[in-house]
N, C-alpha and C positions, 0 to 999 in steps of 0.2 A: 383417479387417485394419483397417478406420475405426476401431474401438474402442479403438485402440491410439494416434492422431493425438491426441487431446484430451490424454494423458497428455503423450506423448512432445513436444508443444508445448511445456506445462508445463516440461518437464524442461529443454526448453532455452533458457527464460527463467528458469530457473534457472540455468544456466550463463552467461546473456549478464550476470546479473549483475555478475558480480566483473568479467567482461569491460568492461561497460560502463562501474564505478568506477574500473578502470585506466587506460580512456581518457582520463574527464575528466582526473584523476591529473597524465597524462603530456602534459596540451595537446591530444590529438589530441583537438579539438572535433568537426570534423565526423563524424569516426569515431562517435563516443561519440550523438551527434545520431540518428547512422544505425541504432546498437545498439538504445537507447532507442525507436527509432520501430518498427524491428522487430519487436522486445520486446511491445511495445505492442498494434503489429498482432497477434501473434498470440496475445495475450490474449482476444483481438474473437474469429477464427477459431478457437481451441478451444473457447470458449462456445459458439461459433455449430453447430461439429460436433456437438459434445455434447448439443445442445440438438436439434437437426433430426436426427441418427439415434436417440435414445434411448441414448447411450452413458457414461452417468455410472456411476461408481463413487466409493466412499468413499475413495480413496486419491486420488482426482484432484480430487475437492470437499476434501483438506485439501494436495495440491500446486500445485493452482490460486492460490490466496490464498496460500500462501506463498514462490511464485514470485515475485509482485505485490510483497508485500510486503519481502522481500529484492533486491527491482532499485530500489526504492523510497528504500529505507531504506541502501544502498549508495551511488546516485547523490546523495540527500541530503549524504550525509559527505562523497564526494568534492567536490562544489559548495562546503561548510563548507571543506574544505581548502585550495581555491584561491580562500577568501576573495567566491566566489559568491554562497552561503547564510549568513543571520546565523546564529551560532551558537545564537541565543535561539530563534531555529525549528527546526535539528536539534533540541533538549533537550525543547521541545514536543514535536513530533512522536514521537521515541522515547519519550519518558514517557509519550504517551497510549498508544500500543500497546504497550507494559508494561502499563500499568494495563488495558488488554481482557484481554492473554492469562494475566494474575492473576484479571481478574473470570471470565472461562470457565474457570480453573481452579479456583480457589475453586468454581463453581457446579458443579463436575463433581465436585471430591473429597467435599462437601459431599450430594451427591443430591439437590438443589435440582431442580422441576419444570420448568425452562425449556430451549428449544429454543435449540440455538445457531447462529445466523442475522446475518447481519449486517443494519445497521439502514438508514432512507434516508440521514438523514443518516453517517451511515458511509460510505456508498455514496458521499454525495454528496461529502465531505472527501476519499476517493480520489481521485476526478474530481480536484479540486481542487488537490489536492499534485502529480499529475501534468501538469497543467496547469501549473504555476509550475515544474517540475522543467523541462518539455519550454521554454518560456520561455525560461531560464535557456539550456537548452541551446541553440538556436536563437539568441540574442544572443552566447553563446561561440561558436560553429560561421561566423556572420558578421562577427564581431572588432564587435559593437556595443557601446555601453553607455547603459544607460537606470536609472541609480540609483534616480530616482522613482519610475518606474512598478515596479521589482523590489523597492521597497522596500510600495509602495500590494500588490503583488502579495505579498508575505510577510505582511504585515500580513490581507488579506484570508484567506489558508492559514491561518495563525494561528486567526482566529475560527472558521472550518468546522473545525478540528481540536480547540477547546476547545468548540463546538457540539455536535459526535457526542463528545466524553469525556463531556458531562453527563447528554447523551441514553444512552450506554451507563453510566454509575454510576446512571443511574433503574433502569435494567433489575438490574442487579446489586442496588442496593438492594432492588426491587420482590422480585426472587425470595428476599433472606434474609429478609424479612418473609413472605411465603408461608409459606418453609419453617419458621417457627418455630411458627407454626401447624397444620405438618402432622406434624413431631417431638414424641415422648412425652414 
């Protein structure tokens, strides 16, 4: 039955997505706050399952990240919508993961020899964006406002996010130069 938890977390930070974008959406701040931290949480606890009984599978290593990534990239827009998020940060942010799930697919249609892993800095731009996303939320959920520091806070997202796109176009780069060497 455990082997099932890692998935089924997944699935349903999956679902808290759209849930969570409706919230900010419709004003319920703290709601959205609460989603968000849930969400969050149990990003942490299906790794941690996953990881402490041996319970990983292919399906849950590509619904994991795209859980992550779609509450993400949801709470983004909605934040963009009620004028939380600059808009020059959404446009970043989506353009960079466009530009990854182009480069991993180019590097898959292609049979380019590289493993497809996510990088630190990657790692560390998530940390990041979710960190300013939860911010954001946390200043909505207690009717605060701190323009400066959200703005020093975009700005900072900003560079970790054009940071990990340069560090993954080396990898994308690195592997079509490989491969052209290992093509007849």
């Amino acid at each position: 039955m455990i082997r099932y938890v890692p998935n089924l977390l997944s699935a349903l930070r999956l679902a808290a997505a759209p849930l969570a974008a409706w919230l900010i959406h419709s004003g319920h701040d703290t709601a959205a706050l609460m989603v968000f931290t849930a969400a969050g949480a149990s990003d942490g606890l299906d790794g941690f399952i996953a990881r402490r009984w041996g319970v990983t599978s292919d399906f849950g290593a590509w619904l994991d990240p795209a859980a992550d990534k779609l509450l993400m990239l949801l709470c983004l827009i909605a934040l963009c919508a009620v004028s939380v998020v600059p808009p020059w940060l959404l446009v970043l942010v989506v353009t960079r993961d466009f530009a990854i799930a182009a480069g991993w697919l180019m590097i898959k249609l292609l049979g380019l020899p590289v493993r497809a892993q996510p990088l630190f800095l990657g790692k560390l731009s998530t940390v990041v964006q979710i960190l300013y996303i939860l911010a954001a939320l946390i200043l909505l959920a207690f009717d605060q406002d701190a323009p400066r520091l959200m703005l020093a806070a975009a700005w900072i997202c900003a560079g970790f996010t054009i940071l990990s796109a340069i560090a993954y176009a080396g990898v994308f780069l690195g592997a079509m130069r490989s491969g052209r060497h290992v093509a007849p």
